[in-house]
PyMOL commands that place a pseudoatom at each C-alpha (Angstrom):
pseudoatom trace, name=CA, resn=UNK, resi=1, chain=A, elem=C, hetatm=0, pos=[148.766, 301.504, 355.216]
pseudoatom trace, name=CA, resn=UNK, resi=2, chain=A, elem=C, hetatm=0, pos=[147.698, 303.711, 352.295]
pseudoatom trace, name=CA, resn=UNK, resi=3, chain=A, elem=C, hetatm=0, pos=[144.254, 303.411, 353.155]
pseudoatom trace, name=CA, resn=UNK, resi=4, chain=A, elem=C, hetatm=0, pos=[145.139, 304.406, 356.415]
pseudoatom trace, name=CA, resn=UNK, resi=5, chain=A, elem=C, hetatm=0, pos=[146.778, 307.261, 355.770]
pseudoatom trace, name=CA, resn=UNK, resi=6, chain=A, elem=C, hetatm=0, pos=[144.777, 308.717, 353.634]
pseudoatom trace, name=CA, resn=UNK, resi=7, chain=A, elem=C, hetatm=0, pos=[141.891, 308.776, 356.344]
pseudoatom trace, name=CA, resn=UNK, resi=8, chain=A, elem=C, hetatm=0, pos=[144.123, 309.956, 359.464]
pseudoatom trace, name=CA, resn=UNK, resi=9, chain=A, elem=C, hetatm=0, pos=[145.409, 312.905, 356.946]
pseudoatom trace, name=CA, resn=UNK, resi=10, chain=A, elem=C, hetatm=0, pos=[142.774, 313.405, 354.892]
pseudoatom trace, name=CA, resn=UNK, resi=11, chain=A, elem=C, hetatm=0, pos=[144.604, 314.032, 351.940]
pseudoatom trace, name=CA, resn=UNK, resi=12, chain=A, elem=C, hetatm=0, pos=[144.587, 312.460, 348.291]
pseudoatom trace, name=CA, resn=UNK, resi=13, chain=A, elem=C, hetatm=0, pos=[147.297, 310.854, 346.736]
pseudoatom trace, name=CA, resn=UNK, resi=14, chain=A, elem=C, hetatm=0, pos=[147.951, 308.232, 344.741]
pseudoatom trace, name=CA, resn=UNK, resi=15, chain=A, elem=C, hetatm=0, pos=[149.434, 304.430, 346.137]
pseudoatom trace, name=CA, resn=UNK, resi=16, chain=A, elem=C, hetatm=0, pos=[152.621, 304.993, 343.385]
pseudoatom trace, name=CA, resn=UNK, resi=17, chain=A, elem=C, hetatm=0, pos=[153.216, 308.787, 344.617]
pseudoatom trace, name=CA, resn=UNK, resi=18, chain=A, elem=C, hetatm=0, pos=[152.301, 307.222, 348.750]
pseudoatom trace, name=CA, resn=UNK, resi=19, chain=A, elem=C, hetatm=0, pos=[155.084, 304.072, 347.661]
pseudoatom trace, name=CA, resn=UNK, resi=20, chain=A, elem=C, hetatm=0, pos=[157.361, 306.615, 346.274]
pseudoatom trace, name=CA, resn=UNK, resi=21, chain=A, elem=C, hetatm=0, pos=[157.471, 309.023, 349.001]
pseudoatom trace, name=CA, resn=UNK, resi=22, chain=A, elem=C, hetatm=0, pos=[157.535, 306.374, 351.828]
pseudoatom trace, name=CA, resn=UNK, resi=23, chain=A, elem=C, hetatm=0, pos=[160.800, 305.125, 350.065]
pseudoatom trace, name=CA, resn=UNK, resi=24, chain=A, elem=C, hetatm=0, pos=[162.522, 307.961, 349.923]
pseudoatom trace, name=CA, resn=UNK, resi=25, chain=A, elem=C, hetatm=0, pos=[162.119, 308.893, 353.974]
pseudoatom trace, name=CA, resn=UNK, resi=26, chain=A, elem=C, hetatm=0, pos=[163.941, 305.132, 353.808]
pseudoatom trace, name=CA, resn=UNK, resi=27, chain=A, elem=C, hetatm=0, pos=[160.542, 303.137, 355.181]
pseudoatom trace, name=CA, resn=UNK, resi=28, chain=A, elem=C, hetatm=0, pos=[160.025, 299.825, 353.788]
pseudoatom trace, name=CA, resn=UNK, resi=29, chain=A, elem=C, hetatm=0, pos=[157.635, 297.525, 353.146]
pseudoatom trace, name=CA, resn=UNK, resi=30, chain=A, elem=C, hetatm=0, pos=[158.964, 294.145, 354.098]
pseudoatom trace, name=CA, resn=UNK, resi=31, chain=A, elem=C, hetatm=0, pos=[157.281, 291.111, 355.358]
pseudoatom trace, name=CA, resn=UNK, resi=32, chain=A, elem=C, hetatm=0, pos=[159.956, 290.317, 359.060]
pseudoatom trace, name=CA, resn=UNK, resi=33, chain=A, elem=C, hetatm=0, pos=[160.042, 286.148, 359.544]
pseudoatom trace, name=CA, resn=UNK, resi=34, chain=A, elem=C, hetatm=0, pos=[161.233, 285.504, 362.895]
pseudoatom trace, name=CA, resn=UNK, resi=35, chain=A, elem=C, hetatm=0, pos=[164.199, 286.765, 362.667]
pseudoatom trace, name=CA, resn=UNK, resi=36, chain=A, elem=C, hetatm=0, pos=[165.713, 289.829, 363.977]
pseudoatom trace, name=CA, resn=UNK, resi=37, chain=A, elem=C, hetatm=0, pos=[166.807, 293.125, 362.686]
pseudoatom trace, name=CA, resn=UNK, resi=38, chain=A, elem=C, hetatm=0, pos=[170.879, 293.036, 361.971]
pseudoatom trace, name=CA, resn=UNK, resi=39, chain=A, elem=C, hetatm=0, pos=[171.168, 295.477, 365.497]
pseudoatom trace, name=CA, resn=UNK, resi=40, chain=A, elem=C, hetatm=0, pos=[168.973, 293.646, 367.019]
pseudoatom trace, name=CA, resn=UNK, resi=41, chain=A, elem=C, hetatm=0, pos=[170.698, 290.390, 365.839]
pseudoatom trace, name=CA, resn=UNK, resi=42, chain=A, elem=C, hetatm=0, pos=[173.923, 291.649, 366.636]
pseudoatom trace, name=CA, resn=UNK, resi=43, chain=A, elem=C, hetatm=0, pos=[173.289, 292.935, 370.343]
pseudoatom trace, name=CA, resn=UNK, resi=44, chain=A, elem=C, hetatm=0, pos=[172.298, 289.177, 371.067]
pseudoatom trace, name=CA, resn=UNK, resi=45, chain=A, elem=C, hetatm=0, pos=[175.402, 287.677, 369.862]
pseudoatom trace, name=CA, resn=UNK, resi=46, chain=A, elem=C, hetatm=0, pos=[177.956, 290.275, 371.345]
pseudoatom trace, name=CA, resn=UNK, resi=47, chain=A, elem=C, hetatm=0, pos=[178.373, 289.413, 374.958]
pseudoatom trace, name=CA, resn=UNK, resi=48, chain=A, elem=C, hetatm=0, pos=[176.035, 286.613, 376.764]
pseudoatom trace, name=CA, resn=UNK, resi=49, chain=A, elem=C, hetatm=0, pos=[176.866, 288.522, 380.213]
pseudoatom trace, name=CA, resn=UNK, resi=50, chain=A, elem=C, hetatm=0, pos=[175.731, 291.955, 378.898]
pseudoatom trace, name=CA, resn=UNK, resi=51, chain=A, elem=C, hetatm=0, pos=[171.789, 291.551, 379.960]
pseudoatom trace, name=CA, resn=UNK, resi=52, chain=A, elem=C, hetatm=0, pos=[168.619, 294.219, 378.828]
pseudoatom trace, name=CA, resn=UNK, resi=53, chain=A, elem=C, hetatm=0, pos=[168.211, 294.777, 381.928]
pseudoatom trace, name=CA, resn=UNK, resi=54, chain=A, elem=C, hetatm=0, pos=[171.186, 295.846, 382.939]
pseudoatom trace, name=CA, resn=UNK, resi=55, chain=A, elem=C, hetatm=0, pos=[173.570, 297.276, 379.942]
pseudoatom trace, name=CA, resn=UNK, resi=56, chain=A, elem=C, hetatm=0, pos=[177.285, 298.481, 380.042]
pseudoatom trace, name=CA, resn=UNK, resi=57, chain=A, elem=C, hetatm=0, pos=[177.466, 302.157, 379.729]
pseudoatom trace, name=CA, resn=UNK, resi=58, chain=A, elem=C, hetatm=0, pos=[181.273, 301.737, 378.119]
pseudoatom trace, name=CA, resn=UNK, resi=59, chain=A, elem=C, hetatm=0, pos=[179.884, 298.945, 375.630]
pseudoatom trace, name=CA, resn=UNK, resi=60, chain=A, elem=C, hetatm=0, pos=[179.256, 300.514, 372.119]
pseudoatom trace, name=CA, resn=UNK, resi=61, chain=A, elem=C, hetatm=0, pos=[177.098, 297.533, 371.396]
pseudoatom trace, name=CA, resn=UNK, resi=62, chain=A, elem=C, hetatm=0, pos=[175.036, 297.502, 374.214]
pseudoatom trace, name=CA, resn=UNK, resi=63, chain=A, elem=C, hetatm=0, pos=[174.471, 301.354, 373.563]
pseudoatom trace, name=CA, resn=UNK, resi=64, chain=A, elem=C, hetatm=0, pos=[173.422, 301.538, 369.544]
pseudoatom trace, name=CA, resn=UNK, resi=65, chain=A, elem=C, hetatm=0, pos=[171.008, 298.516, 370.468]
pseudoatom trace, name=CA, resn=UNK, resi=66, chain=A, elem=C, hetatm=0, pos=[169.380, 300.847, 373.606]
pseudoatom trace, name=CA, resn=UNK, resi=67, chain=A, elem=C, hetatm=0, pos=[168.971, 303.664, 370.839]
pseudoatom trace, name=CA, resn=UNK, resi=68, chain=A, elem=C, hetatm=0, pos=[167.736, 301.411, 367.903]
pseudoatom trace, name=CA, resn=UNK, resi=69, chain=A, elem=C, hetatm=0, pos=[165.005, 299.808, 370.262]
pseudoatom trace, name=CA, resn=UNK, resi=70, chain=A, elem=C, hetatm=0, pos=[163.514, 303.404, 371.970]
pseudoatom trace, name=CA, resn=UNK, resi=71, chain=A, elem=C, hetatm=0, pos=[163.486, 304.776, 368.153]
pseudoatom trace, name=CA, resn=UNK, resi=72, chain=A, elem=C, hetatm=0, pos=[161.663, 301.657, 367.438]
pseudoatom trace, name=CA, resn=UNK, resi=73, chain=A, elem=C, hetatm=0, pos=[159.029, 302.047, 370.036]
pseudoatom trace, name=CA, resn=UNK, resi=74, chain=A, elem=C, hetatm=0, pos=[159.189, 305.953, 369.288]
pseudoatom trace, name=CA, resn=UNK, resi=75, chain=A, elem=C, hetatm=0, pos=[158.482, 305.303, 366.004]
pseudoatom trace, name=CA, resn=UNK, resi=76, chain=A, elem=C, hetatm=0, pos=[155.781, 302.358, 366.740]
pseudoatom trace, name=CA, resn=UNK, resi=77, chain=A, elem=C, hetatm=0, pos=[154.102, 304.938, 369.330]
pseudoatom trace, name=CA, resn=UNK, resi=78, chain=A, elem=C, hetatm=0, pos=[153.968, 307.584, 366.709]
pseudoatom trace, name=CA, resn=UNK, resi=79, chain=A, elem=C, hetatm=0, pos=[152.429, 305.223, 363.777]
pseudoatom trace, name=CA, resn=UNK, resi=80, chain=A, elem=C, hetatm=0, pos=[149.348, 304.080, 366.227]
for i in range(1, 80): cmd.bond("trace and resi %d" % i, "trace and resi %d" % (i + 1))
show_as sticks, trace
zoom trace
């Protein structure tokens, strides 16, 4: 990703300064199993009735898992 980085920006910096700066906007370099993310995770387990493709308005759950997932793809769309 460093690599990477460096040739979409075309800037020079070091990997410690690149690590260091990455951490502190709270990204983090972690190798996922299969498991999901704790919203994620927690959206599955809530309600077995509440479906993706049709979510409860009044549900909290149901909401903070629709927001996590379009900042996820936001956030995927933006790294590509």
């Amino acid at each position: 990703m460093h690599a990477d980085f460096i040739s979409k920006h075309n800037v020079t910096c070091s990997y410690k300064i690149y690590r260091e700066i990455v951490h502190d906007m709270k990204i983090y370099f972690v190798k996922l199993g299969n498991k999901e993310c704790d919203k994620c995770e927690k959206y599955n387990l809530h309600d077995p009735n509440h479906q993706k493709n049709s979510l409860l308005e009044s549900c909290n759950i149901c909401q903070n898992w629709t927001a996590h997932t379009r900042r996820a793809r936001e956030a995927r769309k933006q790294y590509r």
